[in-house]
N, C-alpha and C positions, 0 to 999 in steps of 0.2 A: 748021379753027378759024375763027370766027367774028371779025371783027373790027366792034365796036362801040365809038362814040363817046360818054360817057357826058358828061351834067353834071346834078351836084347842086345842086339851086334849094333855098337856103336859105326857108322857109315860103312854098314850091313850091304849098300848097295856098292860099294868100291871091293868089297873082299869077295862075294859071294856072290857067283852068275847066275843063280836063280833069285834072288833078290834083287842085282841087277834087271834081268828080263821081267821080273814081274814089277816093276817101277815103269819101265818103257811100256807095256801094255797096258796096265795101269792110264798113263799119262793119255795115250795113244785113244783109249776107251773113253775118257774123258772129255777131249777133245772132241772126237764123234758126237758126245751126247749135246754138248755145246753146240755146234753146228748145226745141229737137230734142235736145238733149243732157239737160236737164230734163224731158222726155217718159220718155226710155231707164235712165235713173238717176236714180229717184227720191230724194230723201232730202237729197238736195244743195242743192238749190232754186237750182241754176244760173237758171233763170227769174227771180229774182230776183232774184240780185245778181251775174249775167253774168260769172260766174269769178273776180271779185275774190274776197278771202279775209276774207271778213267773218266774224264771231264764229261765226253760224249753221252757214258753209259750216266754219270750223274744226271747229267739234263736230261735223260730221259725218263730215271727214275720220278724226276720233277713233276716231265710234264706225261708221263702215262700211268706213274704209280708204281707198284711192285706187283708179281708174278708168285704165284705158290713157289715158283722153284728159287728165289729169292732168299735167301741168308735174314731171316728175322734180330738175327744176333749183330749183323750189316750196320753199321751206324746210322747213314744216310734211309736206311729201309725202318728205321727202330724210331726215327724220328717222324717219317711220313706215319709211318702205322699210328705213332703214340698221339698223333696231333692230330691224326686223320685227315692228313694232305691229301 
């Protein structure tokens, strides 16, 4: 077992420029994968509004259902799953 010394820097990314840049890469990488994920699943327009649950992505959830890559913990996705919309 690994022993490591951990400390959380309260807005670690305003003090600290390696915390900084690895926020922006972070953000950066994510985005990508969304866009990627809006390429593969059309209908959702993840492209657009980057997995937030805007009106658009709800009526989509509606009417095509949810995606493996979908937030089961997601309100709107917890209700389809549980009702089997």
């Amino acid at each position: 077992m690994n022993n490591y010394k951990i400390i959380a820097i309260v807005k670690g990314d305003k003090k600290i420029p390696a915390i900084s840049a690895a926020s922006i890469i972070a953000k950066v990488a994510r985005d990508n994968f969304i866009i990627s994920l809006s390429k593969k699943n059309t209908g959702y327009y993840w492209d657009k509004n980057f997995g937030y649950g805007t009106k658009q992505h709800l009526k989509a959830l509606k009417k095509l259902g949810f995606t493996k890559h979908h937030r089961k913990t997601f309100s709107p996705v917890s209700k389809i799953s549980k009702h089997n919309i």
